[in-house]
Backbone as CSV, one residue per row, in Angstrom:
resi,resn,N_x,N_y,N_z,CA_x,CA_y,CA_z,C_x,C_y,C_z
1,UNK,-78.374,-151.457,-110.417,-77.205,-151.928,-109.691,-77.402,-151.792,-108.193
2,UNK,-78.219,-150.918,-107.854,-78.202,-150.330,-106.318,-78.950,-151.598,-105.836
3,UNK,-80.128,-152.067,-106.429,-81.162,-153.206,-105.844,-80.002,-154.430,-105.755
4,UNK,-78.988,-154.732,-106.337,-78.449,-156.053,-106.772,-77.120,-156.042,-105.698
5,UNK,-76.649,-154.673,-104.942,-75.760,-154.599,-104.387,-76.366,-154.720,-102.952
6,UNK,-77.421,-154.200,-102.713,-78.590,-153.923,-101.231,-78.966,-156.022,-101.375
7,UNK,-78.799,-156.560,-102.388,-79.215,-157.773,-101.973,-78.312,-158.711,-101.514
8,UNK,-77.103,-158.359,-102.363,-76.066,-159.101,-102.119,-75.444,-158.479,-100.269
9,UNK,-75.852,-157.486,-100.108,-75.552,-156.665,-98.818,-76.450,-157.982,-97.413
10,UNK,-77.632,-157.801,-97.742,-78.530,-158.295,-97.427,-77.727,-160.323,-97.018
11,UNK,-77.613,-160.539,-98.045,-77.825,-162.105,-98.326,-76.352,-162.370,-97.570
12,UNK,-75.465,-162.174,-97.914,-74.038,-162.082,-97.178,-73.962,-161.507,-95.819
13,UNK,-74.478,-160.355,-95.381,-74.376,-160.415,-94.060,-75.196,-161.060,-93.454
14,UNK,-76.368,-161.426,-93.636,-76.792,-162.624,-92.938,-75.989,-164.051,-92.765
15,UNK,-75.607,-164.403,-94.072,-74.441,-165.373,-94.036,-73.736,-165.119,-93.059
16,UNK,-72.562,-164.130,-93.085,-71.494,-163.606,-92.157,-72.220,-163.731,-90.719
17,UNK,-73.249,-163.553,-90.476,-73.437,-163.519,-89.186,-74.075,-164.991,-88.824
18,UNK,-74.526,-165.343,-89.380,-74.950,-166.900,-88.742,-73.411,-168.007,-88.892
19,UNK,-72.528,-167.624,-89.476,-71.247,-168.051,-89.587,-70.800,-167.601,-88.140
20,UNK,-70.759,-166.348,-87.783,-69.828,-165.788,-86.856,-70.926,-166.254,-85.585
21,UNK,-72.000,-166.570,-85.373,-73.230,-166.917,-84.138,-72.322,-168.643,-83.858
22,UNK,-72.418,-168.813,-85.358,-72.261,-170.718,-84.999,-70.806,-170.717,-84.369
23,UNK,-69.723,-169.835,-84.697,-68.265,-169.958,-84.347,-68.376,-169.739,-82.570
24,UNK,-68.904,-168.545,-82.424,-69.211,-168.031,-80.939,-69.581,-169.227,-80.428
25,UNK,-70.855,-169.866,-80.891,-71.345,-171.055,-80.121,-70.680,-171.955,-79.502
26,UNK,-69.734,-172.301,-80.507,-68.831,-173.879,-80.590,-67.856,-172.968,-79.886
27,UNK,-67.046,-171.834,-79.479,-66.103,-171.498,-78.821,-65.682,-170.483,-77.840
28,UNK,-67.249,-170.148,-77.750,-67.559,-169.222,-76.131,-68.558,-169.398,-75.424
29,UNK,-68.696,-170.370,-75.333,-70.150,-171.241,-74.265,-69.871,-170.927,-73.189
30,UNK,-68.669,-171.135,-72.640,-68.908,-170.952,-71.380,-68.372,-169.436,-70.519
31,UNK,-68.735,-168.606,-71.774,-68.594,-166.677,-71.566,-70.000,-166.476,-70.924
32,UNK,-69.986,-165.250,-70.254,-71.169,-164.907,-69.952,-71.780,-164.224,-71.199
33,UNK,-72.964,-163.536,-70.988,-73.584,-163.044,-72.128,-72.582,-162.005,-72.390
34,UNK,-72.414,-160.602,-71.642,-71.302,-159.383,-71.874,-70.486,-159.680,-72.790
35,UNK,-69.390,-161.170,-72.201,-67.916,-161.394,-72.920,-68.467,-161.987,-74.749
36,UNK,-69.471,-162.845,-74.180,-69.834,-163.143,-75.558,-70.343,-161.906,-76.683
37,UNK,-71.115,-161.066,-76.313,-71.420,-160.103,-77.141,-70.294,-159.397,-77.210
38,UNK,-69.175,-158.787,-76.671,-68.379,-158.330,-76.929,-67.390,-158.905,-77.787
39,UNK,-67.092,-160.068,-77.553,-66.759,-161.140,-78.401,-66.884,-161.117,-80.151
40,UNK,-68.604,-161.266,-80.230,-69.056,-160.974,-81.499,-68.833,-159.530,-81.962
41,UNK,-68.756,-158.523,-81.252,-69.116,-157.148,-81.992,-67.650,-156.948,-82.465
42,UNK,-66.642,-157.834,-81.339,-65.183,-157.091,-81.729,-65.238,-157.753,-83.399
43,UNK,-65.425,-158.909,-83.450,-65.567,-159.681,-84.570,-65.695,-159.168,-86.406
44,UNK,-66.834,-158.658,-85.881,-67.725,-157.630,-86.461,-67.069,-156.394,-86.669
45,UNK,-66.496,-155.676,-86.132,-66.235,-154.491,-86.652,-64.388,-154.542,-87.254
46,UNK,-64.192,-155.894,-86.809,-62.903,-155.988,-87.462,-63.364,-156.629,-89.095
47,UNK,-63.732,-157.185,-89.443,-64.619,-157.240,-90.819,-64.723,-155.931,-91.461
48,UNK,-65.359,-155.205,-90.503,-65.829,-153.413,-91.251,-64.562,-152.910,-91.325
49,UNK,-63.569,-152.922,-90.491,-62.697,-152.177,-90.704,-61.183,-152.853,-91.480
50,UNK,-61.846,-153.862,-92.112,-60.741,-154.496,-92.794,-61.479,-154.089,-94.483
51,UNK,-62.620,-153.930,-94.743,-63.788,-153.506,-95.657,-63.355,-152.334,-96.457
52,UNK,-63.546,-151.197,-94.906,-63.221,-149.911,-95.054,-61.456,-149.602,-95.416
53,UNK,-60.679,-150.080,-95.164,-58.968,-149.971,-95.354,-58.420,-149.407,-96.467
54,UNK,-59.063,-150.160,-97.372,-58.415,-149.476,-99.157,-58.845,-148.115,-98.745
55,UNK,-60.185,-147.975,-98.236,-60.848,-146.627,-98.914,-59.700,-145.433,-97.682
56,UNK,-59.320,-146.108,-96.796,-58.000,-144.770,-95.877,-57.226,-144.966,-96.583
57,UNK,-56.589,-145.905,-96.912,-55.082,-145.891,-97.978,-55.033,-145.292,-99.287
58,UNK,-56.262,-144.762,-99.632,-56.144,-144.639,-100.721,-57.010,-142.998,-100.540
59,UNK,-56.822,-142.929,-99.500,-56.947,-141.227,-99.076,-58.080,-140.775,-98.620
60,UNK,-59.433,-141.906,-98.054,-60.743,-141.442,-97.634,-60.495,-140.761,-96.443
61,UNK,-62.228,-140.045,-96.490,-61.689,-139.372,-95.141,-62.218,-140.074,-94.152
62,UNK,-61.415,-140.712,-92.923,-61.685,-141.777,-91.879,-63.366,-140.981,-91.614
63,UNK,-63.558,-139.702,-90.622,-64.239,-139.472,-90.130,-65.827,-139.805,-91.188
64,UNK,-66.028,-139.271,-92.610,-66.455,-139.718,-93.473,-66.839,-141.373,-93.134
65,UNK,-66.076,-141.474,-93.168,-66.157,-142.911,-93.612,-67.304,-143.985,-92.079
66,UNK,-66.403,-143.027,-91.222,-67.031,-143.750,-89.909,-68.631,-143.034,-89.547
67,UNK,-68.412,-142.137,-89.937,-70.193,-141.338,-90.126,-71.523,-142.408,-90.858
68,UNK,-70.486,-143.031,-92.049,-71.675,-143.466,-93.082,-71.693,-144.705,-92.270
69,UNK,-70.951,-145.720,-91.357,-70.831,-146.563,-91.212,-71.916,-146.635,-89.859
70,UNK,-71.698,-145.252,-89.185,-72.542,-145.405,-87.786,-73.987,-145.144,-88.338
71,UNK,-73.941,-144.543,-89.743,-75.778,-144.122,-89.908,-76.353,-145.482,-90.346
72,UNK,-75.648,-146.482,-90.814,-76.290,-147.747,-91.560,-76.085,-148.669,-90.244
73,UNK,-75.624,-148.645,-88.927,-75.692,-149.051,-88.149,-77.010,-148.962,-87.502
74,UNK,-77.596,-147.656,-87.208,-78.663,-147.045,-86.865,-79.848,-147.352,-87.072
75,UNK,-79.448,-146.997,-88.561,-80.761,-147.833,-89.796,-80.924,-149.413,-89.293
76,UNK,-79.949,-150.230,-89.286,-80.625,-151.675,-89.324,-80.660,-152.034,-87.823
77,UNK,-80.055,-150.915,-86.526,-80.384,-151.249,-85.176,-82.322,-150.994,-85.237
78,UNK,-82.660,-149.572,-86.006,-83.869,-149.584,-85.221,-84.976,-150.230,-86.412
79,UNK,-84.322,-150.892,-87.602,-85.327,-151.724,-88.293,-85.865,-153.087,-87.753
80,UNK,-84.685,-153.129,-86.654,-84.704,-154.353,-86.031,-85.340,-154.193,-84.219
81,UNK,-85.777,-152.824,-83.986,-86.409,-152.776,-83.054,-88.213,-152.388,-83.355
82,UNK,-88.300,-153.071,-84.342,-89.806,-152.548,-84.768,-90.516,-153.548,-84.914
């Protein structure tokens, strides 16, 4: 199950993000780079934190929650600096 969930992880956020690149394109061209990346990340973490929601309502522990979220951040920032 773990391989089939890491793919679907995989295959969908790539989706999600070439979705959210093409939207930016067609409707912040004329942002500088800053507004535009800020743009996308706000994007982006409103996704995560619409993701993460059941798991506070239903009694997670935020800090928990935002720990695992900044270490898989980490992970695919410096897989992607190699």
């Amino acid at each position: 199950m773990q391989d089939q969930a890491m793919a679907f992880s995989n295959r969908t956020g790539n989706e999600l993000f070439r979705l959210l690149a093409q939207r930016a394109r067609e409707e912040l061209s004329e942002q500088s780079g800053f507004d535009w990346n800020t743009a996308m990340l706000g994007a982006a973490l409103i996704a995560v934190a619409e993701v993460m929601r059941e798991s506070v309502k239903q009694g997670g522990n935020l800090d928990k929650l935002i720990a695992f979220a900044t270490r898989w951040l980490r992970v695919f920032l410096e897989q992607g600096a190699e």
